[in-house]
LOFINU-475276 format. One record per residue (C-alpha): residue in three letters; residue number from 0; x, y, z. Coordinates in Angstrom, 2 decimals, padded with zeros to 5 digits. Each point is the difference from the previous one (the first is absolute). Example, Ala and Ser with C-alpha at 12.3 -4.5 7.8 and 13.67 -1.06 7.14 Angstrom:
<'ala', 0, <012.30, -004.50, 007.80>>
<'ser', 1, <001.37, 003.44, -000.66>>
This chain:
<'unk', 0, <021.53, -011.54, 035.71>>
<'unk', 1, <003.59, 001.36, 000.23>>
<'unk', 2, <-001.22, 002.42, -003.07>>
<'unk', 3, <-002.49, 001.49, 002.39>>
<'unk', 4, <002.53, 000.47, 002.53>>
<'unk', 5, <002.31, 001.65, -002.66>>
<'unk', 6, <-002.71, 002.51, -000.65>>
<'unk', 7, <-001.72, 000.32, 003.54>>
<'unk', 8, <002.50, 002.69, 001.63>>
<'unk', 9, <-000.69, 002.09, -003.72>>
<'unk', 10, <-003.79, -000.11, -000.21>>
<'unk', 11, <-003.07, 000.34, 001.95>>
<'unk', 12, <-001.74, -003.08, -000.53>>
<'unk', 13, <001.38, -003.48, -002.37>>
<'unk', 14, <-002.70, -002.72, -000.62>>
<'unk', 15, <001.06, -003.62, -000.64>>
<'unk', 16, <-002.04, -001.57, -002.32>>
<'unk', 17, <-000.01, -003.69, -000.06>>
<'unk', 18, <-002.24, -002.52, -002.01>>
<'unk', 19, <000.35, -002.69, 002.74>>
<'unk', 20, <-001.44, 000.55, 003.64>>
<'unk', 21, <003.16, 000.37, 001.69>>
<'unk', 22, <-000.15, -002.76, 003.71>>
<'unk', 23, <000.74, 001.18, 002.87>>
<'unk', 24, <002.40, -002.25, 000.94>>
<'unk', 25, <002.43, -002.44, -001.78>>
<'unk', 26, <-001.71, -001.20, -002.94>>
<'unk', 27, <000.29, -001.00, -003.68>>
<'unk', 28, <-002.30, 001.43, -002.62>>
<'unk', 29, <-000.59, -000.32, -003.30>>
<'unk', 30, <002.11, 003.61, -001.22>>
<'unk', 31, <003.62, -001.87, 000.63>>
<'unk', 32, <000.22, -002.23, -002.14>>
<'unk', 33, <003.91, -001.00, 001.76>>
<'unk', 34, <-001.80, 000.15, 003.29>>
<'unk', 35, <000.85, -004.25, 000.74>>
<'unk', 36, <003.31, 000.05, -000.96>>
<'unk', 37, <003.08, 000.51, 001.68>>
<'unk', 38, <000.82, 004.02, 000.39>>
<'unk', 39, <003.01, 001.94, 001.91>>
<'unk', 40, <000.52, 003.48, 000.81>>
<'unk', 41, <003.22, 000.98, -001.19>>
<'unk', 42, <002.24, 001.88, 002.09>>
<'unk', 43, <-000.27, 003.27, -002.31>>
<'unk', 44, <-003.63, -000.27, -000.25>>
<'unk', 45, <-000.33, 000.12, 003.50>>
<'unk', 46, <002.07, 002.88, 000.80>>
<'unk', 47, <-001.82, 001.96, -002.57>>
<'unk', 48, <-003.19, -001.04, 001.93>>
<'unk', 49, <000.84, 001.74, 002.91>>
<'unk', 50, <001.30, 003.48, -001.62>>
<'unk', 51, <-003.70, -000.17, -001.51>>
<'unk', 52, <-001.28, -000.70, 003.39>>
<'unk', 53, <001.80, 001.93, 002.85>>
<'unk', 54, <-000.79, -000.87, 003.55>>
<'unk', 55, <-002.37, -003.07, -001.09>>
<'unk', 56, <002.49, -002.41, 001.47>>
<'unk', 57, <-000.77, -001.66, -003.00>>
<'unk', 58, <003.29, -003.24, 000.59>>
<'unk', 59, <-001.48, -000.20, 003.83>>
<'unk', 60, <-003.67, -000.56, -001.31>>
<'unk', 61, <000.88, -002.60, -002.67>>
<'unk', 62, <002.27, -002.04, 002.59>>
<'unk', 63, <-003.04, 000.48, 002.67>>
<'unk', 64, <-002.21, -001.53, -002.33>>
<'unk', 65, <001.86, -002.58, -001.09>>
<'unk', 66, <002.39, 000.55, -002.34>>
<'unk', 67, <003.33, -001.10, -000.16>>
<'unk', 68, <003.59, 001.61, -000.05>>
<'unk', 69, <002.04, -002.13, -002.24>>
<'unk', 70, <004.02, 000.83, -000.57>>
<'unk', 71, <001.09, -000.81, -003.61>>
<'unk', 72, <003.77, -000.38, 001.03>>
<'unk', 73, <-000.74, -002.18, 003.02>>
<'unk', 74, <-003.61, -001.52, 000.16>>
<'unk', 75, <-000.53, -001.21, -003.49>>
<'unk', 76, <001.08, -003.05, -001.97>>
<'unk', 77, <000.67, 000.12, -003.52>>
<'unk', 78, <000.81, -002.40, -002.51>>
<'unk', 79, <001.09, 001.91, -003.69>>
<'unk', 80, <000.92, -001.03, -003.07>>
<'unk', 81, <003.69, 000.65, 001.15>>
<'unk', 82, <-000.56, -002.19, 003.37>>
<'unk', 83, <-000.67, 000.45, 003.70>>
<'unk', 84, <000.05, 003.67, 001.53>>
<'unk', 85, <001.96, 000.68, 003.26>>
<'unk', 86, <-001.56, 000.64, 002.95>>
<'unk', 87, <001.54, 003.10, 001.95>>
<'unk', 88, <000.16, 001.69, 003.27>>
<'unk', 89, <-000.76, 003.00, -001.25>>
<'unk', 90, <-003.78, 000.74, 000.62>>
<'unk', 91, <-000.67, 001.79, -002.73>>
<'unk', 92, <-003.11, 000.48, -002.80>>
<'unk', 93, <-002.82, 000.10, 002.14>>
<'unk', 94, <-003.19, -001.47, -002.20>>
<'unk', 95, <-003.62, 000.08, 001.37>>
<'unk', 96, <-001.28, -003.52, -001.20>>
<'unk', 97, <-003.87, -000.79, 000.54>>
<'unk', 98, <-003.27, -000.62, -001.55>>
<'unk', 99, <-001.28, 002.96, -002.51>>
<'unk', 100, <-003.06, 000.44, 001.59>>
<'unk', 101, <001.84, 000.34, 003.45>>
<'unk', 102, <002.72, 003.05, -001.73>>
<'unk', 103, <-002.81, 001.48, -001.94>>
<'unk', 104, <-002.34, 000.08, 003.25>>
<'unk', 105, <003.61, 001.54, 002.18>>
<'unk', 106, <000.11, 002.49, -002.73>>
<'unk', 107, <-003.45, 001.25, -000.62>>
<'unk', 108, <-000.39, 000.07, 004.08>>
<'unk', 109, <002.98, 002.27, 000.36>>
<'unk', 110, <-000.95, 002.10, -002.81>>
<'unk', 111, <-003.51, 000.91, 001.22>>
<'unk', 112, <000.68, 000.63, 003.62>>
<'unk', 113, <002.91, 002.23, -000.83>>
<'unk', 114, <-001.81, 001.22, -002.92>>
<'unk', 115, <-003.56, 001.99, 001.23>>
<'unk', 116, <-000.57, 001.51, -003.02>>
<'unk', 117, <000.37, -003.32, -002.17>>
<'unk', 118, <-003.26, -002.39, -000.53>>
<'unk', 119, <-001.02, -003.20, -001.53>>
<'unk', 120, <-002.79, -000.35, -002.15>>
<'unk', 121, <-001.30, -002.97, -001.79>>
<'unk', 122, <-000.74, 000.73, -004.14>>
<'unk', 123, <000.84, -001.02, -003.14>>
<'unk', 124, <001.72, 003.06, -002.50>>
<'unk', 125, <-001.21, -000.34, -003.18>>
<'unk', 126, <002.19, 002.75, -002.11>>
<'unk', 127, <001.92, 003.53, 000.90>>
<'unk', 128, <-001.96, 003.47, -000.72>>
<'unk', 129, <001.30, 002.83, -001.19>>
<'unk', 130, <002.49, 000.67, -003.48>>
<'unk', 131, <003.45, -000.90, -001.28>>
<'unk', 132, <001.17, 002.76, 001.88>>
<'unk', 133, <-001.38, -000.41, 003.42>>
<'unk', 134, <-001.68, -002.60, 002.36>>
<'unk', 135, <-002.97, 001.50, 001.98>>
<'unk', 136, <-001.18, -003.29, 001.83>>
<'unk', 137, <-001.59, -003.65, -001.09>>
<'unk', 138, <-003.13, -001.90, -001.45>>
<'unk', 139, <-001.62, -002.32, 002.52>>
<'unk', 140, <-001.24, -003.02, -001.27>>
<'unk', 141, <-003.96, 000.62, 001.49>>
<'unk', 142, <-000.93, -002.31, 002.60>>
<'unk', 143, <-002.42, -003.04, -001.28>>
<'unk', 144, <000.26, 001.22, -003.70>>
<'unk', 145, <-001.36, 003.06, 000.57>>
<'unk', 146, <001.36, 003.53, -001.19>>
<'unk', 147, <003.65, 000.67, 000.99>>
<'unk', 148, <001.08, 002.50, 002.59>>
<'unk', 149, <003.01, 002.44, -000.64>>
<'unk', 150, <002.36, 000.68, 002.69>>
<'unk', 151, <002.00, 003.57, -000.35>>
<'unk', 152, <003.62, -000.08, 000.69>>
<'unk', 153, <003.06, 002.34, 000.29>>
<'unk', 154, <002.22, -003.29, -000.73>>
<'unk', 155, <-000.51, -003.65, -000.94>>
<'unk', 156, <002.70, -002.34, 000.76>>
<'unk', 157, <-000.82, -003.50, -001.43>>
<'unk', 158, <001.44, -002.91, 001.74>>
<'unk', 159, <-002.42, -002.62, -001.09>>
<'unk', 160, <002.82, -002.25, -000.79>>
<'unk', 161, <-000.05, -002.98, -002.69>>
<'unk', 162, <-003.61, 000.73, -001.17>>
<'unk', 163, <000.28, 003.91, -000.90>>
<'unk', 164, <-002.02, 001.06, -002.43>>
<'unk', 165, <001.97, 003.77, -000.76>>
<'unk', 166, <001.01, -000.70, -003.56>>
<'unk', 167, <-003.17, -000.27, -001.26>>
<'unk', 168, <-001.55, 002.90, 002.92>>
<'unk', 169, <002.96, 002.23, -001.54>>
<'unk', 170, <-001.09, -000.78, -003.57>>
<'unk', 171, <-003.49, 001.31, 000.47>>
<'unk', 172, <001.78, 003.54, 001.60>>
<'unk', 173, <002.05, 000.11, -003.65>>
<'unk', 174, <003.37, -001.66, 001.83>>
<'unk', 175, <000.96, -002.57, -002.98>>
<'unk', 176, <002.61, -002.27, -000.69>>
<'unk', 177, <001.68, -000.73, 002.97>>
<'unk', 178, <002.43, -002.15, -000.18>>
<'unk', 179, <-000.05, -004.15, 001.94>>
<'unk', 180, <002.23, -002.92, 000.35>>
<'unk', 181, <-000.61, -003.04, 001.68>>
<'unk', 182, <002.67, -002.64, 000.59>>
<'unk', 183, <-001.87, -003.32, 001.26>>
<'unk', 184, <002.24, -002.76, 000.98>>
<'unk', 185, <-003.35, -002.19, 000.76>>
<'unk', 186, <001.18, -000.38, 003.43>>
<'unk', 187, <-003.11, -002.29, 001.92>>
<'unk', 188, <000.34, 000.99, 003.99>>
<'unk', 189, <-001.84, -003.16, 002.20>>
<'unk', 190, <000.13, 000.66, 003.49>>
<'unk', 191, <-001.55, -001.55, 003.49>>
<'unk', 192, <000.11, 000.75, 003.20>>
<'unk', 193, <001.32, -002.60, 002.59>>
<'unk', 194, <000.31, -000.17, 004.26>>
<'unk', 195, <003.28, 000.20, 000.83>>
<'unk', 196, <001.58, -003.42, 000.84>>
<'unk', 197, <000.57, -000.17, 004.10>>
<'unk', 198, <003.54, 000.38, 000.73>>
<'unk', 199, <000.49, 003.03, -002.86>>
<'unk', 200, <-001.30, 003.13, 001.23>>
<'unk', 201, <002.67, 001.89, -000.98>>
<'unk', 202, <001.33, -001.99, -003.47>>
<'unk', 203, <001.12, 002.62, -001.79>>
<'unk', 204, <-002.00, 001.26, -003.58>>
<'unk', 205, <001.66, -002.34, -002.85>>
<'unk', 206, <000.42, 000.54, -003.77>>
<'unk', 207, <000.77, -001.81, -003.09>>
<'unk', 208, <000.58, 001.97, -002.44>>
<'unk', 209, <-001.03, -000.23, -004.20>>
<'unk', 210, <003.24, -000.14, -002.22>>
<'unk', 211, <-000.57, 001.97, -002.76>>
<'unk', 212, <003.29, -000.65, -001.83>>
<'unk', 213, <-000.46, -004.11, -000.15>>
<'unk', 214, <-001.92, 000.79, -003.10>>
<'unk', 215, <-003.24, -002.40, 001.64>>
<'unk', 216, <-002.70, 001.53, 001.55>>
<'unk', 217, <000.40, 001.43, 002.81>>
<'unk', 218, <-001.49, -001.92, 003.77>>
<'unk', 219, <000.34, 001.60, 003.03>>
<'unk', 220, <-001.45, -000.65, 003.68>>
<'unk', 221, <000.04, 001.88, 003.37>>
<'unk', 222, <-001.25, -000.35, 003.36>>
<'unk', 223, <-000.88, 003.57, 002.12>>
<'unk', 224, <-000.86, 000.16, 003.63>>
<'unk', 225, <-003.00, 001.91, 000.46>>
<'unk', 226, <-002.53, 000.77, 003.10>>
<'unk', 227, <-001.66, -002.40, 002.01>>
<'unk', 228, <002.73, -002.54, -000.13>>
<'unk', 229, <-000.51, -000.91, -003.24>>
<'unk', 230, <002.46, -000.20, -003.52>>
<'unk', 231, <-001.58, 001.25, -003.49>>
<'unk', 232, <001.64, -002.13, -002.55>>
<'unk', 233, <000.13, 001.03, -003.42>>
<'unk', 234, <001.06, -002.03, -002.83>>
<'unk', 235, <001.22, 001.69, -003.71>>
<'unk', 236, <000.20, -001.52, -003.50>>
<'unk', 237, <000.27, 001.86, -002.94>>
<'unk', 238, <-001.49, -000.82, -003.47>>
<'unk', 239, <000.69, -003.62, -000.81>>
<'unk', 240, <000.27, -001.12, 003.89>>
<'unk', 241, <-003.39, 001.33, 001.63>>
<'unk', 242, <-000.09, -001.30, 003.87>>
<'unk', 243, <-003.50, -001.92, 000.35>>
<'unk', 244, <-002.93, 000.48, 001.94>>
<'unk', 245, <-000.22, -003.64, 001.36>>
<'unk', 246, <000.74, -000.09, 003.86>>
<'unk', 247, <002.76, -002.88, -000.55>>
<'unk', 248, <001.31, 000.76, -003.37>>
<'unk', 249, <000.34, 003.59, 002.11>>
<'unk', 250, <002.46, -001.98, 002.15>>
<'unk', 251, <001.58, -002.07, -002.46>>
<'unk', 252, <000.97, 003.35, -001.93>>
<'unk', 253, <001.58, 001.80, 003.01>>
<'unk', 254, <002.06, -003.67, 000.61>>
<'unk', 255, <000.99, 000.13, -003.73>>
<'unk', 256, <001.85, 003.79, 000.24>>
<'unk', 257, <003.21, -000.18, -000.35>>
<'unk', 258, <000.09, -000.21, 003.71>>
<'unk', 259, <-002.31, -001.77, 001.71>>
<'unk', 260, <000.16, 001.71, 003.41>>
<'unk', 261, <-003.58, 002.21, -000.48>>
<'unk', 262, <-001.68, -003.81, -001.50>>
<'unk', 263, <001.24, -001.39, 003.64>>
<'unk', 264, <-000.90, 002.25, 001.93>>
<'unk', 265, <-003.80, 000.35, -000.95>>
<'unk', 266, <-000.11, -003.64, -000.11>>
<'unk', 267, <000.26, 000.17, 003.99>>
<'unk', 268, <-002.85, 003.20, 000.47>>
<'unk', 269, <-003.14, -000.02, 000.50>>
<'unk', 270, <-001.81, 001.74, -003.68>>
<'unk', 271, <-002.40, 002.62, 001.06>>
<'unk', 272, <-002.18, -000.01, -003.10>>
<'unk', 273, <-000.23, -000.77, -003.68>>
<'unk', 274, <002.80, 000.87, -002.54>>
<'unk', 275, <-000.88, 003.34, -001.99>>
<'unk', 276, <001.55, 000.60, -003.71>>
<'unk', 277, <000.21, 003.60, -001.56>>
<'unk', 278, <001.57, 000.72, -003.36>>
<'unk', 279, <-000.47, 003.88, 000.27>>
<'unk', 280, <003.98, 000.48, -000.17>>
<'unk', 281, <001.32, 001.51, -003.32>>
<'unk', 282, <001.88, 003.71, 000.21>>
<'unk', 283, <-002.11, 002.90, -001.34>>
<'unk', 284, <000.78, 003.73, -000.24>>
<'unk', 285, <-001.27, 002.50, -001.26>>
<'unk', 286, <001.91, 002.80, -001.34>>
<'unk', 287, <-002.07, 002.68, 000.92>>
<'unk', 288, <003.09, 001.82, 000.81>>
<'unk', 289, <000.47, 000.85, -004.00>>
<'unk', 290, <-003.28, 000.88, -000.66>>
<'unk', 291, <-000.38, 002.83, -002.71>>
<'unk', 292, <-002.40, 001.87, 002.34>>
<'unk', 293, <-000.94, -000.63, 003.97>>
<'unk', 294, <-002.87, 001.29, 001.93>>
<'unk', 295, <000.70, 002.22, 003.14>>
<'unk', 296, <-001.09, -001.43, 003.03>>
<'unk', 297, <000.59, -004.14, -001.24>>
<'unk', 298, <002.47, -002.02, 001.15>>
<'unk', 299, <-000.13, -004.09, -000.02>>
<'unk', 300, <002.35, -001.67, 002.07>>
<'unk', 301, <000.57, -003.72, 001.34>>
<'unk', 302, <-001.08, -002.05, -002.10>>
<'unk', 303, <-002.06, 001.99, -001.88>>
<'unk', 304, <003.23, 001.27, -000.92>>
<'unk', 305, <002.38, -003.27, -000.76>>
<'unk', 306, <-000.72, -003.57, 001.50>>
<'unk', 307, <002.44, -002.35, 000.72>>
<'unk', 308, <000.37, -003.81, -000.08>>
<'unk', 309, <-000.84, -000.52, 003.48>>
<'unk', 310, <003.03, -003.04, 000.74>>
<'unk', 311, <002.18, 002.69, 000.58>>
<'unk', 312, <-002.08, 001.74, 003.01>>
<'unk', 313, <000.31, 003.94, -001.38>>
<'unk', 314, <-003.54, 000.93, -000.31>>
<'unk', 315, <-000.70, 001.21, 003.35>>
<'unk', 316, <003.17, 002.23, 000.25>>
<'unk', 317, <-000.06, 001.02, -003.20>>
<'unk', 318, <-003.28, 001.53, 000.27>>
<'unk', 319, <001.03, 001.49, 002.97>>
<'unk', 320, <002.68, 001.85, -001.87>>
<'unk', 321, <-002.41, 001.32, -002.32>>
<'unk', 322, <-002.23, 001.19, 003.11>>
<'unk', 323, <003.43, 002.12, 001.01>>
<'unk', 324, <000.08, 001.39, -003.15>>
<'unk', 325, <-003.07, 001.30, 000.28>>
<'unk', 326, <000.16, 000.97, 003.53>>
<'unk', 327, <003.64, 002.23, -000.23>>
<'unk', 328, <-001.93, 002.00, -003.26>>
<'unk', 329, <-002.96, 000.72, 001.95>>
<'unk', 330, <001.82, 001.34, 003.02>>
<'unk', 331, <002.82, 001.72, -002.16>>
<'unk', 332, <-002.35, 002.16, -002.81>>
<'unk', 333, <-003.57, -000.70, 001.52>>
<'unk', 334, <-002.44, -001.77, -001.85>>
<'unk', 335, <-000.88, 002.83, -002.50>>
<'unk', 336, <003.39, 000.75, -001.83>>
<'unk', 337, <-000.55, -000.16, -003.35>>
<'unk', 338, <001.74, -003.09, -001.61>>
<'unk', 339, <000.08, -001.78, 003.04>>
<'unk', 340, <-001.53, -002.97, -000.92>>
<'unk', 341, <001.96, -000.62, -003.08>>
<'unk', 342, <003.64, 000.24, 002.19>>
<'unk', 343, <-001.88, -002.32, 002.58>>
<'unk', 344, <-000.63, -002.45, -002.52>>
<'unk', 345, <003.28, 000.08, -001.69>>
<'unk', 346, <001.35, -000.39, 003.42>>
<'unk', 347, <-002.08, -002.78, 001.21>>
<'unk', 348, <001.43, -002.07, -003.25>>
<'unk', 349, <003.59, 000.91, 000.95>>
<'unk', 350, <-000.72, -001.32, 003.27>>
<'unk', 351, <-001.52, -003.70, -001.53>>
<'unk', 352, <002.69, 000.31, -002.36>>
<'unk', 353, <002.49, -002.57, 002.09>>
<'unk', 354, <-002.40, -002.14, 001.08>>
<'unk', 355, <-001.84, -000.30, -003.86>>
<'unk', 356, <003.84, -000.79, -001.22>>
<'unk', 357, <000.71, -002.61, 002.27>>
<'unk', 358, <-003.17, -001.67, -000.69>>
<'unk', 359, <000.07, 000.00, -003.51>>
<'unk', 360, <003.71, -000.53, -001.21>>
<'unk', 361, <-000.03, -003.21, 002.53>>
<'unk', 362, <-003.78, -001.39, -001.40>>
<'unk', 363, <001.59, 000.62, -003.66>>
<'unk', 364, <002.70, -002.65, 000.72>>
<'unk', 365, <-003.15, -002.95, 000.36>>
<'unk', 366, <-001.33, -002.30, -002.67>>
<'unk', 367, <-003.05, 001.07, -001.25>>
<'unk', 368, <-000.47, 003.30, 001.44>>
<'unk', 369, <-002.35, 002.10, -002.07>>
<'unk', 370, <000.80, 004.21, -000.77>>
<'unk', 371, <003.67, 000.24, -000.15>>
<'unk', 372, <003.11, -002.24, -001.04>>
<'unk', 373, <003.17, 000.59, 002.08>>
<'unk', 374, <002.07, 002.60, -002.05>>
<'unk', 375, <003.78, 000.32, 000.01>>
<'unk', 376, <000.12, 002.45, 002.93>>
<'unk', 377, <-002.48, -002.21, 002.07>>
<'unk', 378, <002.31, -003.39, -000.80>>
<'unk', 379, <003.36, 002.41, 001.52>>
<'unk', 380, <-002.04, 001.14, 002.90>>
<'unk', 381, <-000.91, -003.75, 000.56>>
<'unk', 382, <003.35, -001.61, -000.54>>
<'unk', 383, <001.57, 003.20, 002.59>>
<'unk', 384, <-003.35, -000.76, 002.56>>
<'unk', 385, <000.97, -003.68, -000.08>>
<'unk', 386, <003.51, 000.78, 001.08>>
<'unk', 387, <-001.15, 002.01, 003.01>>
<'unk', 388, <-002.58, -002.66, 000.84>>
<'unk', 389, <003.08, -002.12, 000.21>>
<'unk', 390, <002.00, 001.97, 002.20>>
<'unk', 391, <-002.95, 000.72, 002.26>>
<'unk', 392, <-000.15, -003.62, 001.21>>
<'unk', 393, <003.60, 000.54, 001.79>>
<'unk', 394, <000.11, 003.97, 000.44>>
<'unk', 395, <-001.87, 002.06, 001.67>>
<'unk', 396, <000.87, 003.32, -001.42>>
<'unk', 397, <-001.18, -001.72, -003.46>>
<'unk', 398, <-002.81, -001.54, 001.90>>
<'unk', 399, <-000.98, 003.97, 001.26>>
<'unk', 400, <000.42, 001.58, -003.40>>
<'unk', 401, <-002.72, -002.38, -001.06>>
<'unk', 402, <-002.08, 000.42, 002.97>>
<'unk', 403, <-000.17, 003.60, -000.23>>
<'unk', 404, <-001.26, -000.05, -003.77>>
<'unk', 405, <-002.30, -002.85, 000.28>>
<'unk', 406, <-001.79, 001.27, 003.19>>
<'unk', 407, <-000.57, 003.70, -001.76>>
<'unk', 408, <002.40, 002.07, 002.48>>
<'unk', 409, <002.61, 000.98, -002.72>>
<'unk', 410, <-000.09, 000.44, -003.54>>
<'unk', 411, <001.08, -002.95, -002.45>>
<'unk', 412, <003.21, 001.87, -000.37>>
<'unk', 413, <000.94, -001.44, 003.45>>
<'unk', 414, <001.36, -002.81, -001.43>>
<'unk', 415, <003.00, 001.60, -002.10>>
<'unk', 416, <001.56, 001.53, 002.71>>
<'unk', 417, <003.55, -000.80, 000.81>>
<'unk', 418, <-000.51, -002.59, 002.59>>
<'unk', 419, <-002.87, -001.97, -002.13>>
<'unk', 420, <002.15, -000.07, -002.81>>
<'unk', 421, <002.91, -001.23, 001.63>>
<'unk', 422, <-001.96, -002.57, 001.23>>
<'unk', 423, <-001.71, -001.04, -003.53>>
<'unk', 424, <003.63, -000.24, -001.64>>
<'unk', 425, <001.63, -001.83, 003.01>>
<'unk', 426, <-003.00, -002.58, 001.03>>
<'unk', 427, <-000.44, -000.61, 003.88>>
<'unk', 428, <002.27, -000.13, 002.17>>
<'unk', 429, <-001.57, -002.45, 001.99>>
<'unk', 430, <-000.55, -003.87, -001.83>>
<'unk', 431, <-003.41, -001.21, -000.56>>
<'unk', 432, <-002.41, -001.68, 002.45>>
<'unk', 433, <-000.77, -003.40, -000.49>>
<'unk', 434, <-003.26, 000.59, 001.11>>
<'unk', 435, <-002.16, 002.42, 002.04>>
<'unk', 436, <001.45, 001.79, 003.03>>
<'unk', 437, <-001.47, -001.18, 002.65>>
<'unk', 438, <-000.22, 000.26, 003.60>>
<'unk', 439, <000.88, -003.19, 002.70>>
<'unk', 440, <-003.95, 000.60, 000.65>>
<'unk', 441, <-000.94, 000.58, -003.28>>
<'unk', 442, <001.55, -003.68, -001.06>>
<'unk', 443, <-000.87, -001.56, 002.56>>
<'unk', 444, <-003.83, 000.98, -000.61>>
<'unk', 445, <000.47, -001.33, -003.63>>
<'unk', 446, <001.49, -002.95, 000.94>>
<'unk', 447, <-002.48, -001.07, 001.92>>
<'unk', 448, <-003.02, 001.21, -002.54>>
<'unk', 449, <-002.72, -002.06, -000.68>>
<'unk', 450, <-003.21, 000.23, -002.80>>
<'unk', 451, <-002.52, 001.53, 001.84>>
<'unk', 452, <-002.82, -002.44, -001.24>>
């Protein structure tokens, strides 16, 4: 969707095709495979999604719906590997947290009222047509088994995510030997909904983060407010330490974390339905970017593009990136420069190229994982990243420079400027929590928590 609005102030007429019958309201289907686990619009991402969307009031639909405004430096608590995060005044790092189906639904919304010249249509694309040279439009798988249909284009953007088929659509055009990597770190994501407890309305989102320098595998749990008064909990383990399916081995994992505030708290609410397990999680990319020879008029971004492991909540914004991309070439040369398509795609990879980093050279550090081993430059990066972790729990200008990287609004080279360096040599300022930081309220509530059944 935010690819059509890239291209909808450049062209006449953009047609979204989708295998699955898109609802029309909030609801999960089948094509999001991450769609019942825990997601968050970064800060970046969502400032990104309202350049590509001007005038949609696209912040003041979400929060009308539903979703909700979280501040990373004030409203979130986080356990990492170094210890307890600080809570500040500042109100800063403003993350949309709620269901996929409700952010996907915000999005598409805003995108087609704004967006007159952009439509939906329900199909299945079989292959590209037209040469190694150019794109002229796509095969459509025929409806039933019958013959399939063709559908002319001036561009094709694909943004079918996880499940692209392009490789093997470019092969048949004579595109060959594109380069892949995948990085899989067997991460397991079990998540289930749950009523917030009375008395918590406002409990702020809550993390536990995976260590991936304790040289186990890596566990991790969170808890994120989302609409309707209700928390999405998500539970990690990588490779090794898989989080289970069973409703009170669920529970019994979250208690077992190396905090067990998010096991407490779901002990005391209300679970809204059964536990669901997906193990679609490893980091992909294609290099597209170096390919020998490139079609005009083709561009893949998201994660058509490079995929991410999904603990560290980048897809969303990162595909949004790529829709800029796309977006600031279309308006700049028009969308029949010659070569345009190859600097869009080269672009669109630059613009992954922090997020696919921080992915990979932290999954690399885990037991087990499966595509890469952690090389010299990946061990420095770690040994400097757990520094600045460790400052961040008592300093908020280390605390920032992580913020800013990790929720996609600066570039990774963010955190060797002056101030986050100082900070990584020194160590905090501040000592270490002995535990969370909590409100009077907040404690009291847990004090007084009880299993729910």
């Amino acid at each position: 969707m935010l690819a059509a609005a890239a291209l909808a102030p450049a062209v006449a007429e953009v047609v979204v095709l989708d295998h699955d019958e898109l609802p029309e309201a909030p609801e999960h289907r089948k094509g999001v495979p991450q769609s019942r686990h825990a997601h968050l619009l970064m800060p970046g991402g969502m400032a990104v999604m309202e350049e590509l969307l001007p005038g949609a009031d696209l912040r003041g639909r979400l929060v009308a719906a539903g979703v909700r405004e979280t501040a990373l430096s004030s409203d979130l608590l986080t356990l990492a590997p170094s210890g307890w995060f600080r809570r500040w005044r500042h109100r800063t790092f403003i993350t949309m947290t709620a269901s996929r189906p409700l952010l996907e639904w915000g999005v598409r919304r805003a995108v087609l009222e704004t967006n007159p010249n952009v439509t939906v249509r329900r199909a299945r694309v079989g292959g590209l047509r037209g040469s190694a040279r150019r794109v002229t439009g796509v095969r459509l798988a025929g409806a039933g088994g019958g013959p399939p249909e063709y559908l002319d284009a001036d561009w094709v953007v694909d943004a079918s995510g996880r499940g692209t088929r392009l490789l093997p659509w470019l092969d048949v055009l004579g595109v060959h030997g594109i380069r892949e990597r995948h990085v899989d770190s067997g991460l397991a994501n079990a998540s289930r909904v749950y009523r917030v407890p009375p008395g918590a309305p406002d409990w702020p989102m809550t993390l536990v983060q995976a260590d991936p320098w304790s040289g186990r595998p890596g566990r991790s749990g969170m808890i994120v407010p989302i609409e309707d008064g209700k928390w999405m909990v998500s539970l990690g383990g990588m490779r090794g330490s898989e989080p289970p399916k069973d409703p009170d081995a669920f529970v019994g994992y979250a208690l077992n974390l190396p905090s067990p505030l998010v096991g407490r708290l779901i002990e005391a609410a209300e679970p809204l339905g059964p536990v669901h397990v997906s193990r679609s999680t490893s980091n992909s990319r294609r290099y597209l970017e170096d390919a020998r020879l490139w079609p005009e008029r083709l561009v893949a971004i998201g994660d058509a593009a490079a995929t991410f492991n999904p603990i560290y909540g980048q897809g969303m914004s990162a595909a949004a990136l790529g829709a800029r991309v796309l977006a600031r070439a279309v308006r700049e040369h028009g969308v029949e420069a010659p070569g345009l398509a190859r600097r869009v795609q080269r672009s669109v990879a630059r613009a992954a190229r922090g997020a696919w980093t921080a992915a990979v050279s932290t999954d690399v550090l885990y037991p087990g994982v499966e595509g890469g081993r952690a090389t010299v430059g990946d061990r420095l990066a770690a040994a400097y990243s757990r520094r600045l972790n460790h400052a961040a729990t008592g300093s908020y200008a280390a605390a920032t420079a992580l913020w800013d990287v990790t929720t996609l609004r600066t570039a990774p080279a963010r955190l060797f400027r002056p101030d986050a360096l100082l900070h990584a040599l020194t160590g905090p300022p501040l000592p270490a929590l002995s535990g969370p930081p909590l409100t009077a309220a907040e404690r009291d509530f847990l004090s007084g928590l009880k299993p729910w059944a």
